[in-house]
Structures are given as structure tokens and as C-alpha cells.
C-alpha positions in Angstrom: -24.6 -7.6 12.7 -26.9 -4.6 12.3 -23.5 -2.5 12.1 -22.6 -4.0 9.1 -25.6 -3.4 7.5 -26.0 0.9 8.0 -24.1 2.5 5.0 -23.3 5.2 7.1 -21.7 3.3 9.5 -19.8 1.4 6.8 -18.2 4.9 5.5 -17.3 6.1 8.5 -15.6 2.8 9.7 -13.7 3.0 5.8 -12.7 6.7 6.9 -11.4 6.0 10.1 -9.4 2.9 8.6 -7.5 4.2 5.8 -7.3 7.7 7.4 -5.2 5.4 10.2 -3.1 3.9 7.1 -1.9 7.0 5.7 -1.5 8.4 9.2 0.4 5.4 9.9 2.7 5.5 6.1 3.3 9.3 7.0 4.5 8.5 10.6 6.1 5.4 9.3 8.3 8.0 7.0 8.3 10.5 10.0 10.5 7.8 12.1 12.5 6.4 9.8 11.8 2.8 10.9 12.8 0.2 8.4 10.7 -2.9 9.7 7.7 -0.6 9.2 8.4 0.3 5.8 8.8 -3.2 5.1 5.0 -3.8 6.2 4.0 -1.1 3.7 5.7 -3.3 0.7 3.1 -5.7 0.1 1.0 -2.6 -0.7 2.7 -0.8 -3.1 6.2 -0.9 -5.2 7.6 2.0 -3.2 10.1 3.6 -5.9 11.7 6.3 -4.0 11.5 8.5 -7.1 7.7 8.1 -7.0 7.2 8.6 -3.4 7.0 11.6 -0.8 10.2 12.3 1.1 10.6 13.3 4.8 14.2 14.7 5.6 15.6 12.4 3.0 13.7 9.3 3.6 11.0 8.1 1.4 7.5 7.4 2.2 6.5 4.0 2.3 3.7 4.4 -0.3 4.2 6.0 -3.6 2.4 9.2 -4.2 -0.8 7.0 -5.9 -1.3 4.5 -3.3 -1.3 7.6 -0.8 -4.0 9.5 -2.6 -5.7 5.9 -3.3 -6.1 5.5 0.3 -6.6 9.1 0.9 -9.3 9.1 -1.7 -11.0 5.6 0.1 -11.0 7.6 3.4 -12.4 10.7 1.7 -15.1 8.6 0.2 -16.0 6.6 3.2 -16.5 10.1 4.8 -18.4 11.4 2.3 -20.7 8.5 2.1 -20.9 8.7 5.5 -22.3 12.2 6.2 -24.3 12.3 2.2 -25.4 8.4 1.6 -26.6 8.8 -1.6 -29.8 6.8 -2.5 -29.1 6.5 -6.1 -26.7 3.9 -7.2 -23.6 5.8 -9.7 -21.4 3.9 -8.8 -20.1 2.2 -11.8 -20.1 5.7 -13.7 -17.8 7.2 -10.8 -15.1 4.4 -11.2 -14.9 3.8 -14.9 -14.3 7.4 -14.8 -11.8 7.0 -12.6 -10.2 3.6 -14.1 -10.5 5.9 -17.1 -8.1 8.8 -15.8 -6.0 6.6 -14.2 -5.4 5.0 -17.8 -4.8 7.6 -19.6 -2.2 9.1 -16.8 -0.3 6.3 -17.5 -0.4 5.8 -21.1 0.3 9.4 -21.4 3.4 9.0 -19.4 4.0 5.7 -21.0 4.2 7.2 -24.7 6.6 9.7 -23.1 3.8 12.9 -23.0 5.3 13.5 -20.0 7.5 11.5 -17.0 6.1 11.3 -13.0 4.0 14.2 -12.7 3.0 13.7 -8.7 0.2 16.4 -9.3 -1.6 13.7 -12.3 -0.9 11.0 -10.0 -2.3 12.6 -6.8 -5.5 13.9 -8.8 -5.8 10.3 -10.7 -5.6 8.2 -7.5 -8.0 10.4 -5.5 -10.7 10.0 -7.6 -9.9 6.4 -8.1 -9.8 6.0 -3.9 -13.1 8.2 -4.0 -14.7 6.1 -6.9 -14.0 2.8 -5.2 -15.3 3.5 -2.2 -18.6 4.8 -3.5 -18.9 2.0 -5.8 -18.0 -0.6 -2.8 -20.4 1.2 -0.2 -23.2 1.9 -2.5 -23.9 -2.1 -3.0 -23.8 -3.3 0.7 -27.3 -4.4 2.2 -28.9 -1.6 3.9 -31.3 -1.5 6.9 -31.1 2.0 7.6 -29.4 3.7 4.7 
């Protein structure tokens, strides 16, 4: 039980698991299999026209949910090697909720329509924010 209760530890087990799920969505659209896509669906709404394509065949995450993830494995990373002793949390991910907002109001009003590069940037900090927020309120022993 002392695993679970190093911070550290806790980031680097959140990097090494959603780095695995993106590897697994980009090999997933690297094969083409159909049964694996379907295991992807619970996860996202995977609308081709908002996803990554490989030769022609869409990834089975939309471009958010792949820089969520990416952004949750990022963060477990960072928290891992930085493990900040101040708790901020709550400031990172309303930020983030924030921009993730606005990106889709804006494109909801018609300021613009499925701009991957305010998704990608929107869903990274999100992924980032959440895992901070997440990891910075688990028990420590050790940091």
C-alpha cells in the first residue's frame, strides 16, 4: 500500500497508463482493426470529421480526447519528476474547464467550425490540469 501513497509514484504510474492508451488508439488506427475501435467508443463520440486519420481510417479518439489523455500522461510525468508542494490545483483546472468552454462556445456561436489546433491546445491543458488537480490531493508519505 505504500505505492499508493508516494505522489511520485502515482504520476509516473498515470504516465505510463494513458501514454499506453494513446499508443494503443494510434496503433488501433495504425491496423485498421474494427473490434478495437469499438473498445475506444465508450470513450469518446469518434466523429470521423473530428478525429486524426491514418491512410484513410480514422482514429478511434477525436482530436480532444487524444490530447486529453495526452495531457493526463504529460501531467502524471510532470508530477512525477517536479511534485509540487503547493496545492494549485483548482486554479489549473478551472483554467482549463475555462478554455475548454470558451472553445466550444466560440465554435458553437459559429466564430469559427473544428479548429483541431484549439482543440489540441484546449484538451492538453485540460489532461494536464486534471491530473495535477487529481495527484496533488492523494495522501502522501513521501511526496
Amino acid at each position: 500500500m505504500s505505492f499508493f501513497r508516494n505522489r511520485r509514484k502515482l504520476g509516473w504510474l498515470a504516465f505510463a497508463l494513458f501514454g499506453l492508451l494513446v499508443a494503443a488508439a494510434w496503433g488501433t488506427a495504425f491496423s485498421g482493426s474494427v473490434w478495437l475501435h469499438y473498445l475506444f467508443s465508450p470513450m469518446c463520440h469518434q466523429h470521423a470529421e473530428r478525429c486524426f486519420h491514418m491512410d484513410g481510417t480514422p482514429w478511434p479518439l477525436c482530436v480532444r480526447c487524444i490530447a486529453i489523455y495526452s495531457g493526463l500522461a504529460i501531467g502524471g510525468a510532470i508530477f512525477g519528476i517536479w511534485n509540487p508542494k503547493r496545492d494549485f490545483g483548482w486554479f489549473w483546472l478551472c483554467g482549463a474547464l475555462s478554455a475548454n468552454l470558451v472553445d466550444f462556445g466560440l465554435e458553437r456561436v459559429g466564430a469559427y467550425d473544428n479548429l483541431f489546433a484549439t482543440r489540441i491546445g484546449a484538451g492538453l491543458f485540460l489532461g494536464v490540469a486534471i491530473a495535477f488537480f487529481c495527484l496533488s490531493r492523494m495522501p502522501s508519505r513521501s511526496g
